[in-house]
C-alpha positions as CSV (number, residue, x, y, z in Angstrom):
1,X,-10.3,21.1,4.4
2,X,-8.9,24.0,2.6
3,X,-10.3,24.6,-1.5
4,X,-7.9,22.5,-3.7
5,X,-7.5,23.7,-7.6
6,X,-8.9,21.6,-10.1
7,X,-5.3,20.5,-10.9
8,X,-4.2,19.6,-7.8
9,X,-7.7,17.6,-7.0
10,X,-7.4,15.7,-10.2
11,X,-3.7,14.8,-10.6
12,X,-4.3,12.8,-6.9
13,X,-4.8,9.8,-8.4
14,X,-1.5,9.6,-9.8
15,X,0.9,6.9,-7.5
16,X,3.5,9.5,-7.0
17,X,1.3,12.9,-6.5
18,X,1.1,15.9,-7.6
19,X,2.8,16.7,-10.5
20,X,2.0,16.6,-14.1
21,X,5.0,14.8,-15.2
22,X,4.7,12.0,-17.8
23,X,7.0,10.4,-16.3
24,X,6.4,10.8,-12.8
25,X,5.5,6.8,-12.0
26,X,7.9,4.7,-13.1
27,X,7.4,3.2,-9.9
28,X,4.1,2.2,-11.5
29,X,2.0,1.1,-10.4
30,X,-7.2,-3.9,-12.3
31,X,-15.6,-9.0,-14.9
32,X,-13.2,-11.4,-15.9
33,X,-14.4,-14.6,-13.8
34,X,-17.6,-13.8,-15.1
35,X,-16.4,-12.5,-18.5
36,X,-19.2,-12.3,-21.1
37,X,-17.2,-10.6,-23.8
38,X,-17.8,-8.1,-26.0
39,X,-21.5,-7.5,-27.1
40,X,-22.8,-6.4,-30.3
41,X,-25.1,-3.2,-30.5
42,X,-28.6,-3.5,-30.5
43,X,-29.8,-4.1,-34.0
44,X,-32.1,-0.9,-34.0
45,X,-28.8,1.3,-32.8
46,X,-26.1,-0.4,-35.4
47,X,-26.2,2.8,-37.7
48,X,-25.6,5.1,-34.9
49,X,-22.3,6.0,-33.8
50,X,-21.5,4.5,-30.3
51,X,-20.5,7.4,-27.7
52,X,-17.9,5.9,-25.7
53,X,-16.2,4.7,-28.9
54,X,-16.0,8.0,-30.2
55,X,-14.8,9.3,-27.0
56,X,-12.2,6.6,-27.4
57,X,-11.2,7.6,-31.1
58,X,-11.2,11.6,-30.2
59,X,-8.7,10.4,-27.4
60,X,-6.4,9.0,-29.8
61,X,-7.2,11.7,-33.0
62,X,-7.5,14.8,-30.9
63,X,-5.5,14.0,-27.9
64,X,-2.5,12.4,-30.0
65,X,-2.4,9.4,-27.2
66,X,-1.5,5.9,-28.9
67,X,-4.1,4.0,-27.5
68,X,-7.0,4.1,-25.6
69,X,-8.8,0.7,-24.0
70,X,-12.4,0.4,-22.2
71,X,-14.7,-2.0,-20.1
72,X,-18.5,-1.1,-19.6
73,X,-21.0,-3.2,-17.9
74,X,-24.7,-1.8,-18.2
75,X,-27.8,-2.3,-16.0
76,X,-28.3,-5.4,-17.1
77,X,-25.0,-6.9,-16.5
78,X,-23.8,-7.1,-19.8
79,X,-20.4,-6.3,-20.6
80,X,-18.9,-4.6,-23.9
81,X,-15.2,-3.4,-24.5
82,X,-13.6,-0.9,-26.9
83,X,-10.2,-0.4,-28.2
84,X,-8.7,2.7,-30.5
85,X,-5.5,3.0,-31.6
86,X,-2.3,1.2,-31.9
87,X,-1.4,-1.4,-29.4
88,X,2.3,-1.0,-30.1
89,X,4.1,1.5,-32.3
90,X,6.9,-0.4,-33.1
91,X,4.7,-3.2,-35.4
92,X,1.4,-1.9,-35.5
93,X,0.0,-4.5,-33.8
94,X,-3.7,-3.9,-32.5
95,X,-4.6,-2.9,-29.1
96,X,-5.5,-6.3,-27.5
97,X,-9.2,-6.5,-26.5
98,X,-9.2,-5.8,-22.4
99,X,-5.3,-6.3,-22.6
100,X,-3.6,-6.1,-18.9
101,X,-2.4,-2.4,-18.0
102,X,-0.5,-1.2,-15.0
103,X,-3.6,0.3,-12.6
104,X,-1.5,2.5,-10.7
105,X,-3.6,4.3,-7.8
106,X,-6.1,2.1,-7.9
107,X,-4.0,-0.2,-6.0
108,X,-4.9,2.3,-3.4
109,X,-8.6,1.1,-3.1
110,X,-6.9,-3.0,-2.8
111,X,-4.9,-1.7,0.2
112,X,-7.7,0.2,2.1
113,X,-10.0,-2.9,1.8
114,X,-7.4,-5.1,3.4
115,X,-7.4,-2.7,6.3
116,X,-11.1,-2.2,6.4
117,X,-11.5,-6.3,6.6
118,X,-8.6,-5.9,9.8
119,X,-10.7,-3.7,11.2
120,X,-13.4,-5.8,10.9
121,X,-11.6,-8.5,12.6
122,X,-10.7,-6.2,15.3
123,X,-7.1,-6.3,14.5
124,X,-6.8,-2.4,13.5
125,X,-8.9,0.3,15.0
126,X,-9.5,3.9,12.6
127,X,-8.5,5.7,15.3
128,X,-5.4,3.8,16.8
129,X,-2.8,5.8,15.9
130,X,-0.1,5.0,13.7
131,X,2.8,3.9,16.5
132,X,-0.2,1.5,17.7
133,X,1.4,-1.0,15.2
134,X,4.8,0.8,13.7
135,X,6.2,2.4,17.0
136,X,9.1,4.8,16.8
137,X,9.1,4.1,12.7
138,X,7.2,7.8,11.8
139,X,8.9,10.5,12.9
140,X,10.2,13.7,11.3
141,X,9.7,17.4,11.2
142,X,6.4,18.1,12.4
143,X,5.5,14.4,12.1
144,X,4.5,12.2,14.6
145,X,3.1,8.6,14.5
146,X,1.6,9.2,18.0
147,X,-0.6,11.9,16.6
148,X,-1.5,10.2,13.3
149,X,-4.3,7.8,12.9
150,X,-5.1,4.9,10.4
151,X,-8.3,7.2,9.2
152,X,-5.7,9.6,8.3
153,X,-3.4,7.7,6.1
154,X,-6.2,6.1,4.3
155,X,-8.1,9.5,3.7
156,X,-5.2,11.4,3.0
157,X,-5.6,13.7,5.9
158,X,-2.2,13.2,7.9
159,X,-0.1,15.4,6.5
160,X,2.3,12.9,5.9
161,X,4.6,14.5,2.7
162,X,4.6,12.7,0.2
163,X,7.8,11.3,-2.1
164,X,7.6,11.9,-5.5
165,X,9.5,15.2,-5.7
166,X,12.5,13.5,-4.0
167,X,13.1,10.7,-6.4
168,X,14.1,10.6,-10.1
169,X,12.9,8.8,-13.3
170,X,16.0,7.3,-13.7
171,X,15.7,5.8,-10.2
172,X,12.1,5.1,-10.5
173,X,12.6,3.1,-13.4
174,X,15.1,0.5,-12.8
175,X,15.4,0.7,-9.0
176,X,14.0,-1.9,-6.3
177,X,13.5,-0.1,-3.5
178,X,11.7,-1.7,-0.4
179,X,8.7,0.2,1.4
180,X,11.0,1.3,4.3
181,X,13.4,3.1,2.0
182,X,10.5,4.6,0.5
183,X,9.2,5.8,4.1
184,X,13.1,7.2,4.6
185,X,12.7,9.2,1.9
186,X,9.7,10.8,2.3
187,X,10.5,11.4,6.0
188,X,13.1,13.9,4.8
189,X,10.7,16.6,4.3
190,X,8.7,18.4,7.3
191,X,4.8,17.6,7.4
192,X,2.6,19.4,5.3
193,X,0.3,20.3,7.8
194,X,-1.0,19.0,11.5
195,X,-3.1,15.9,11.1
196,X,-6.7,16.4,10.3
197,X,-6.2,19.8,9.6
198,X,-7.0,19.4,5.8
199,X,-6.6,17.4,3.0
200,X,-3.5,16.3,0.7
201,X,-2.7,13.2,-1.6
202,X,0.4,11.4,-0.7
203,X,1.5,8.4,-1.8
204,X,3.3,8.0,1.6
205,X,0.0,7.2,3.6
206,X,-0.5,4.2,1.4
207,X,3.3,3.2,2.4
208,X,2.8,3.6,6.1
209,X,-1.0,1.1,5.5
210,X,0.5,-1.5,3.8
211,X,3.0,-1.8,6.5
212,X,0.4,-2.1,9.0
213,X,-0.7,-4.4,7.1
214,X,2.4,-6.7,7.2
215,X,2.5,-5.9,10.9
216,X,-0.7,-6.8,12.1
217,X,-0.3,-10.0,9.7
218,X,2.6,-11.3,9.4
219,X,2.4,-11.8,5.7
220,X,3.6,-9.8,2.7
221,X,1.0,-7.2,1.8
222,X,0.9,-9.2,-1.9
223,X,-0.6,-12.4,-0.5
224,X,-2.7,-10.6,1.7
225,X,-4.4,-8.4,-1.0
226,X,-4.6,-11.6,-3.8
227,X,-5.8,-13.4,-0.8
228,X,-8.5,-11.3,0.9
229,X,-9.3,-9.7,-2.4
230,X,-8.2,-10.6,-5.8
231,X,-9.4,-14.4,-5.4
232,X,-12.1,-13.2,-3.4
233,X,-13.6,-11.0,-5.8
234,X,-13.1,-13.3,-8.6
235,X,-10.2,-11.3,-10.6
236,X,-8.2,-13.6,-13.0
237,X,-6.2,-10.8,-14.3
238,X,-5.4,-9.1,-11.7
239,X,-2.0,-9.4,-9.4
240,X,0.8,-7.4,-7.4
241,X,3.8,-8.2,-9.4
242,X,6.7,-9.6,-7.4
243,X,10.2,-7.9,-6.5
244,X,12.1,-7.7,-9.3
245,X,9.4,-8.7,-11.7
246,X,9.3,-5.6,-14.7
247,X,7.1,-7.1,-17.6
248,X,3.2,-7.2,-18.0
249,X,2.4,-10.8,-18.0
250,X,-0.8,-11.5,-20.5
251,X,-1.5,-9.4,-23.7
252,X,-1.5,-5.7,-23.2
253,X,-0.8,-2.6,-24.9
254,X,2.8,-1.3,-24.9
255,X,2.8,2.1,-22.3
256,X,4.6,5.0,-23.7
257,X,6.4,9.0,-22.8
258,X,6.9,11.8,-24.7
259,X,9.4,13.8,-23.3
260,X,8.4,16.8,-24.3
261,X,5.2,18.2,-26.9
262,X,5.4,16.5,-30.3
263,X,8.7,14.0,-29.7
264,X,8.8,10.2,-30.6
265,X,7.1,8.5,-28.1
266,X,8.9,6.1,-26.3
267,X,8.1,2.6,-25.1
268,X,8.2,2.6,-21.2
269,X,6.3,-0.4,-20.7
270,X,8.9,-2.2,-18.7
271,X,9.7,-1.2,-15.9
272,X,10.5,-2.0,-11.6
273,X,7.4,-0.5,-10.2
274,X,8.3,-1.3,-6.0
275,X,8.6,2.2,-5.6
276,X,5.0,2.7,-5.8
277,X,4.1,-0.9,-3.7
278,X,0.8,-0.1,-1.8
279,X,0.4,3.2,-3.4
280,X,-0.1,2.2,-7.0
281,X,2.2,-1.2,-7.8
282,X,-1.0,-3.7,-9.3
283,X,-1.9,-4.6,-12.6
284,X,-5.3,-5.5,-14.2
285,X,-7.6,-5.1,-16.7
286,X,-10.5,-2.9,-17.4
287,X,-13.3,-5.3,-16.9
288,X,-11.5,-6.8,-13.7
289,X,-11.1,-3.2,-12.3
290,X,-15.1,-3.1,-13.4
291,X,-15.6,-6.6,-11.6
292,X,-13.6,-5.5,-8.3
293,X,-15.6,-1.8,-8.1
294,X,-18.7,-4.2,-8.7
295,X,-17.9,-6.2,-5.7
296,X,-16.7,-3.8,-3.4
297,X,-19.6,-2.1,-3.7
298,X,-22.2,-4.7,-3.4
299,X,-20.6,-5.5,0.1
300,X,-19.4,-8.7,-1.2
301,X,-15.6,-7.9,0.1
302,X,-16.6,-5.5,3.4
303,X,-18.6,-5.7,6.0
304,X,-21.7,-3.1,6.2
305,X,-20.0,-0.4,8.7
306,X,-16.8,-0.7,7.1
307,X,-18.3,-0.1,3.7
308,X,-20.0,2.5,5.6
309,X,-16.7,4.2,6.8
310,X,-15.0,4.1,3.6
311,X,-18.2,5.8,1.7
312,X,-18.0,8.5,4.1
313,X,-15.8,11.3,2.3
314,X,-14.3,14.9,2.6
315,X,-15.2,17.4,0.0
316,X,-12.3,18.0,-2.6
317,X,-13.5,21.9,-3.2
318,X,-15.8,22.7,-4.9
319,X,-16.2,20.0,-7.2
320,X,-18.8,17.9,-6.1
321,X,-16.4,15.5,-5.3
322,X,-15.1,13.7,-2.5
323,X,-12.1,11.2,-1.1
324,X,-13.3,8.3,1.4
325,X,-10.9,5.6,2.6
326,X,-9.1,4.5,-0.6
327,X,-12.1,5.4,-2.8
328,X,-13.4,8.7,-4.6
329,X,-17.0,10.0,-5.3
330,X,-17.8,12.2,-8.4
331,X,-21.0,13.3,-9.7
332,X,-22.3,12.4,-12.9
333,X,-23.4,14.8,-16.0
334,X,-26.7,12.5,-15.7
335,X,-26.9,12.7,-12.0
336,X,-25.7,11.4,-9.2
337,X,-22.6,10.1,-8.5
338,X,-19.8,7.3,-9.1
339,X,-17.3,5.4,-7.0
340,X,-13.8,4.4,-7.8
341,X,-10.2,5.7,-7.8
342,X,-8.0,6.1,-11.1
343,X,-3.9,6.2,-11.6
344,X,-1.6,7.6,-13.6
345,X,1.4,6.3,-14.1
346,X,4.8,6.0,-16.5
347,X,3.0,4.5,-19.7
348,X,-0.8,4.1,-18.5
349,X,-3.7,6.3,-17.2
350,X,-6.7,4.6,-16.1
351,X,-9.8,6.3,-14.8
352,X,-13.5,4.4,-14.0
353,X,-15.9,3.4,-11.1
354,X,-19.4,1.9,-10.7
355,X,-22.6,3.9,-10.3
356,X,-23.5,4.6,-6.4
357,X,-26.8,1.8,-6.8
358,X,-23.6,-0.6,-8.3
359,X,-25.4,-1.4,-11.3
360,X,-23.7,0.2,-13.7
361,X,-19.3,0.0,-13.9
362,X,-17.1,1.4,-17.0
363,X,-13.0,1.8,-16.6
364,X,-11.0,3.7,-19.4
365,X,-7.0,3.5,-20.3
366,X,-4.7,5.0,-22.2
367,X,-1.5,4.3,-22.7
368,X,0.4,7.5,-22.0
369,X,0.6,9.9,-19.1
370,X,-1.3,12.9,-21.1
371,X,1.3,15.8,-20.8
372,X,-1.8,18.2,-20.7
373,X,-4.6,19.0,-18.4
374,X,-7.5,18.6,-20.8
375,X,-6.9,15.3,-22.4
376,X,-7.2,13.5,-18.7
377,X,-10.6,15.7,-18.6
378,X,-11.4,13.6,-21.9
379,X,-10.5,10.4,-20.4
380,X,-12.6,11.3,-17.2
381,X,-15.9,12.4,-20.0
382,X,-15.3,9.0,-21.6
383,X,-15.8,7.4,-18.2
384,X,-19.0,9.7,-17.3
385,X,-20.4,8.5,-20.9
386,X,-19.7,5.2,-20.6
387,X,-21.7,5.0,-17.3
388,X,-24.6,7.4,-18.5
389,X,-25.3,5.6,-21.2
390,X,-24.8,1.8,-19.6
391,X,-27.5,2.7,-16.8
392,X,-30.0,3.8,-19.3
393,X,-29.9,0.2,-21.1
């Protein structure tokens, strides 16, 4: 895989790629069955400040974001959240305590577990190629369904183009569009590269696995993932929202866009997120994102060798991280490393994982696309405190 710049290796987790646009996912896009609730401090820490609520404040003070939302479970299980901010502008109302958000590309990591258990099953094989279970349906300039394999769509390695830059906001907003007009769009453009060759996000991949899904099924990819996943992990806040479905259903904070440095921010919480569908439609909460992470890696929702192949990565750079099937690794500032996947998308940004021995899980929102580089770096150093901090306790 050819070196990626930091920009391009952190903006993958967005559900339409690669651009820094706050406005880029309209086509949006997740432990609450064991929910303690939010613990007090120690007595002995009460007079000191807590880190990862002083990340959370800086986020909203320094970064100028409206809100900013957390879940972190320690060593020991226990669960706390945070809030900062202003739930929504319009009334002042506070930001509800784990209120739902729109997870964008975390939906991702849903999608590649469904796979991994059909694999399992020995319904889908990594290396079958894609035409295996979609003949005829991928083809374009330079791209061939013959030549790609399901390893390749779910590590990003097909060269597959991706979308984004061939849809508007305005569409992406109000638009149902169904996965195979999605795939027609992004079959437009000529591959990025041969497959295997290297390494590139695309929100198509996600497209082309979900409808493998379906195939190999028979069901819609929604029941399958709340089936084989969401129930089984435990997730009471957590769901694919259903065509033509454009609200948040529990409390949540409202999601908002700036359109440019220093205008009003506007409320984009509503809005028809199919265009995203495998790639980044689900909506959860922190602690059930924290819950699901939890699970996955414990092995309660794959087999062994498919945990296995989906913890096996590609290096992103230099950076000391790395993309598996549906999930990412990244080091810690404490050592070692974490496991999830983040999203941005039109309103929320979410960031989190659990600690590579599982003990230890945090997830962090905010509730705006951050228009610059650094504040995303801030979200991602609230996470890396958050989950410092939890495995010390």
């Amino acid at each position: 895989m050819h070196a990626q710049t930091w920009h391009t290796l952190r903006s993958f987790l967005r559900p339409q790629g690669g651009r820094r646009r706050a406005a880029t996912a309209a086509a949006a896009v997740a432990v609450c069955a064991l929910t303690i609730g939010a613990l007090a401090p120690p007595a002995a820490s009460a007079a000191r400040p807590d880190a990862v609520q002083q990340g959370l404040d800086a986020l909203v003070r320094s970064d100028g974001l409206p809100a900013a939302l957390a879940s972190v479970q320690d060593g020991k299980g226990r669960t706390r959240t945070y809030t900062a901010g202003v739930g929504d502008l319009a009334t002042g109302a506070k930001v509800p305590n784990d209120g739902q958000v729109r997870m964008g590309s975390t939906t991702k990591t849903f999608t590649a577990v469904v796979v991994l258990q059909l694999v399992a099953e020995g319904k889908v094989g990594l290396e079958e190629k894609v035409d295996t279970h979609l003949p005829g349906l991928v083809r374009g300039e330079g791209i061939d369904g013959r030549n790609i394999t399901v390893r390749q769509l779910l590590q990003h390695t097909s060269g597959v183009p991706d979308y984004e830059k061939d849809v508007d906001d305005a569409l992406l907003r109000r638009r149902y569009l169904e996965p195979r007009d999605i795939l027609d769009i992004a079959l437009r453009n000529k591959a990025d590269f041969a497959p295997g060759e290297k390494w590139a996000y695309s929100n198509t991949n996600y497209v082309l696995a979900g409808l493998i899904v379906q195939k190999v099924t028979g069901r819609p990819l929604a029941e399958e993932i709340d089936r084989r996943v969401v129930r089984a992990a435990g997730l009471r806040h957590t769901y694919f929202p259903a065509a033509g479905d454009t609200t948040v259903r529990e409390r949540h904070p409202r999601g908002y866009r700036q359109e440019s440095a220093g205008a009003p921010w506007r409320d984009v919480t509503d809005i028809d997120p199919s265009a995203a569908w495998a790639a980044g439609q689900m909506i959860s909460t922190n602690s059930d994102l924290n819950r699901f992470f939890t699970a996955l890696l414990a092995g309660d929702l794959l087999q062994d060798a498919q945990l296995a192949e989906m913890r096996t990565t590609v290096p992103l750079g230099d950076t000391g991280a790395g993309y598996g099937l549906g999930i990412m690794s990244r080091p810690l500032s404490c050592g070692g490393v974490y496991w999830g996947h983040g999203g941005d998308i039109m309103g929320y940004e979410t960031r989190g994982g659990v600690t590579d021995d599982g003990r230890a899980a945090a997830n962090v929102t905010v509730t705006a696309v951050p228009a610059e580089v650094a504040a995303t770096g801030h979200v991602e150093s609230a996470v890396d405190t958050a989950l410092c901090a939890a495995q010390r306790k």
